[in-house]
N, C-alpha and C positions, 0 to 999 in steps of 0.2 A: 876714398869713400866706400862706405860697406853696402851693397845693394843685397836686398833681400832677397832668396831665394826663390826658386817658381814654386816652390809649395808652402813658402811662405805668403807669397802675392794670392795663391787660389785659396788659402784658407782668410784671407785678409777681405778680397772680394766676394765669399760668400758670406763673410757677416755682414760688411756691405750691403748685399743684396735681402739679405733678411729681411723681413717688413716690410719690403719693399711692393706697394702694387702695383701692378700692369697690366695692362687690355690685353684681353685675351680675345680668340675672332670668335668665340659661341656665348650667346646670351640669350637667353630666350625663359618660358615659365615650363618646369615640370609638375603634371598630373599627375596626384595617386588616386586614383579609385576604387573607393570598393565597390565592387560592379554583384556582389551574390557575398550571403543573403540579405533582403531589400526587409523593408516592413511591411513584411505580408505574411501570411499562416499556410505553413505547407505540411503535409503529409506524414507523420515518422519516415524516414527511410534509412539504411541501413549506411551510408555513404555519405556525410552532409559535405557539399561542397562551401570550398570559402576562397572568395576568388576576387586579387587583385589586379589593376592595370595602371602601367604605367607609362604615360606616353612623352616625349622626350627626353626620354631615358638618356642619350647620348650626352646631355649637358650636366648627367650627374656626379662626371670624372671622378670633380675634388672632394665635392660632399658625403663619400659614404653612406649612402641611406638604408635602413633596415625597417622592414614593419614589423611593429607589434602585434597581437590582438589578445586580447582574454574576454571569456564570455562566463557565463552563468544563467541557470536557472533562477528567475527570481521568485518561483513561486513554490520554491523549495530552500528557503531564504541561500541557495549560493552555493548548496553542499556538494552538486554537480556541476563544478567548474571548470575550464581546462583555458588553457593559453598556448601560445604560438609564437615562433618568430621568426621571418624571414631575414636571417645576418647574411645570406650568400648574394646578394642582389648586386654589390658591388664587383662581382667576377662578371657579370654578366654581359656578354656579346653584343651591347646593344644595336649592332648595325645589323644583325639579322632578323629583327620587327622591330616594328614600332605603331602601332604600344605593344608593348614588354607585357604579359600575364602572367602574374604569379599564384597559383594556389597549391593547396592542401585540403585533402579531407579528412573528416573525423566518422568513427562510426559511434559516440558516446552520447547522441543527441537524440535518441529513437524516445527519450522521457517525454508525456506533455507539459505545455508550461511555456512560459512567457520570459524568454530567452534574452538578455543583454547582451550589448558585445562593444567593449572598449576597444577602439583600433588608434594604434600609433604609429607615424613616422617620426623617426629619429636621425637626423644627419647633422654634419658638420658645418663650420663658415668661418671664415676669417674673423679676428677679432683686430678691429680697423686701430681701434689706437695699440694697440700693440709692435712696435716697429723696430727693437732689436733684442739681444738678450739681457739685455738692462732694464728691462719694460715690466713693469708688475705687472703681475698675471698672466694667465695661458694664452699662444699667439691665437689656441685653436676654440670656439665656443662650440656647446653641445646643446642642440635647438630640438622640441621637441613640436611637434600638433597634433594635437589631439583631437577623436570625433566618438563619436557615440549613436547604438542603433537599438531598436528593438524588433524582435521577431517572435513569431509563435509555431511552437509542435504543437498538431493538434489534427486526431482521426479525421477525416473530413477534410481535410486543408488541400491545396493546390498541390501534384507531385513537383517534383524537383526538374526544373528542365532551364539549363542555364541560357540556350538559346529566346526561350519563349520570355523569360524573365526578363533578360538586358533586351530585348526589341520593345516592351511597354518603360516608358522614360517618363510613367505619373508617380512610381513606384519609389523614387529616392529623393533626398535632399541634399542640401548644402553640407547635413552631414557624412557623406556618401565620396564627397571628395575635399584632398585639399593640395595645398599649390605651394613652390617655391617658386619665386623669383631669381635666377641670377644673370647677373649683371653685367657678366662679363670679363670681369675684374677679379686677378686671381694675387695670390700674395705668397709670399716664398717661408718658409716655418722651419723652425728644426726638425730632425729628424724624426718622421713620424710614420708608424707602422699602415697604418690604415686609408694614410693620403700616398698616392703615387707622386713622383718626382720632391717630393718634400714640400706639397703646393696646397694649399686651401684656394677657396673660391670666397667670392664677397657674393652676399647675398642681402636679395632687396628687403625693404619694412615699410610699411607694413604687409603682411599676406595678402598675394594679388584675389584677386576675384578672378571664378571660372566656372563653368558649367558640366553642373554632372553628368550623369545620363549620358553622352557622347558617344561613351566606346561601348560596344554589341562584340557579343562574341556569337560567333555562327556554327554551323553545322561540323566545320574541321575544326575548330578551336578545342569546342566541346568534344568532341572525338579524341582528341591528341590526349587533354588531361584524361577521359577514361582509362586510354590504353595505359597513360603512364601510370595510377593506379592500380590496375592488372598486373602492369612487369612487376610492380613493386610487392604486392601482393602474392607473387608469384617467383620472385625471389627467395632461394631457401637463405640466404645469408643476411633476410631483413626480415623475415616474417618466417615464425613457427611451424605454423597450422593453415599452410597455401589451398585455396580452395580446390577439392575435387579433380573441378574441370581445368584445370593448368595444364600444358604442353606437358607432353610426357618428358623433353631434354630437362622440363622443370622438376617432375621426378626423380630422375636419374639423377642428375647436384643433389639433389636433397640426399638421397644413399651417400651419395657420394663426400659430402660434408659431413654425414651423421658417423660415417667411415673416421673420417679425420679427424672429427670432435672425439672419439672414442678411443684411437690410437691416442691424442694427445692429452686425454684425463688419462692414460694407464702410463704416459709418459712425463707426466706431472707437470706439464705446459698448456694448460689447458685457459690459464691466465694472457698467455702470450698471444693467442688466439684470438680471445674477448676484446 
């Protein structure tokens, strides 16, 4: 009798396993928040922060999640628009906080006017009837929530202070955050670039309920995103035109790139660079 080889049996046992779900030991609900800016009228300034949180972060393994946001002017029907997206969220460390803060700032928002802002999270889930490669349609479904805010520039308005903002919790709504559920329950997929181990997660339905307002960011929080705006700022190999007062070693790169950039346009590499 012919017995099948051992890499016949492990390629035989993983389609086996395909579809297959199983308890997994982390189940619990992930927060996004958009913790800044709330519905309120601040100041022009020169910096607008935009600022998310996300708190059980750790149970987001299988799901991939990235946020959206695109905002607009609406009192200039939209023509001052810009958007955003956070795709690296999933690299992310999460046993070094929790909750996880993610932002960015714009300086294109110093216009007045009565500002929208579409924000999305986008992530992954198992699709439950799906259970081997025989099975119509994708193992993997693509889940989106959507929320929606408004805000105002305008002379006069409150300045920008992210501490003083997230410590008043009258200031946002349900649309401010939203919630996965999972379950616990994770399910084996073909090979897929964006799930680790080739695993999706089951996730709950309908979307749990949860309370906004919750997470504050404080005096080091707020600090840490300045400075990291500053490096960034201050970076010759991300930003042109680095402010003035930059570290002189930020100087000296700067000669020093514009050195390199200049050898490598006379050396017709200046593509390879870019």
């Amino acid at each position: 009798m012919h017995l099948p080889s051992r890499t016949a049996w492990s390629l035989l046992l993983s389609l086996i396993s395909l579809g297959t779900v199983a308890d997994a030991a982390d189940s619990g609900i992930i927060e996004v928040d958009l913790l800044f800016p709330r519905n309120e009228t601040y100041a022009p300034t020169e910096w607008m922060p935009f600022v998310f949180s996300i708190r059980n972060g750790e149970l987001s393994k299988y799901i991939s999640p990235l946020i959206e946001y695109r905002g607009w002017n609406t009192s200039d029907f939209g023509q001052n628009g810009f958007s955003y997206t956070h795709d690296n969220i999933k690299w992310v460390n999460w046993s070094s906080q929790d909750p996880y803060f993610v932002h960015n700032f714009r300086n294109d928002l110093r216009s007045e006017g009565t500002w929208r802002l579409d924000w999305k999270v986008f992530y992954v889930s198992c699709n439950e009837r799906w259970k081997n490669l025989q099975s119509v349609g994708d193992p993997v479904l693509v889940n989106m929530t959507s929320r929606s805010i408004t805000f105002t520039i305008k002379e006069g308005g409150q300045a920008v202070d992210l501490v003083a903002a997230t410590a008043n919790d009258k200031t946002c709504s349900d649309e401010s955050i939203a919630a996965i559920k999972i379950t616990g329950k994770t399910q084996s997929v073909p090979h897929r670039e964006e799930l680790p181990d080739n695993t999706c997660a089951v996730v709950g339905s309908p979307e749990p309920s949860a309370s906004p307002c919750q997470v504050k960011v404080d005096s080091a929080v707020a600090a840490s995103m300045t400075a990291s705006l500053r490096a960034k700022l201050c970076d010759p190999l991300r930003t042109l035109n680095p402010p003035a007062d930059c570290p002189e070693d930020s100087a000296a790169q700067r000669l020093a790139v514009a050195g390199v950039v200049c050898l490598a346009a006379a050396a017709g590499i200046i593509g390879f660079l870019a």
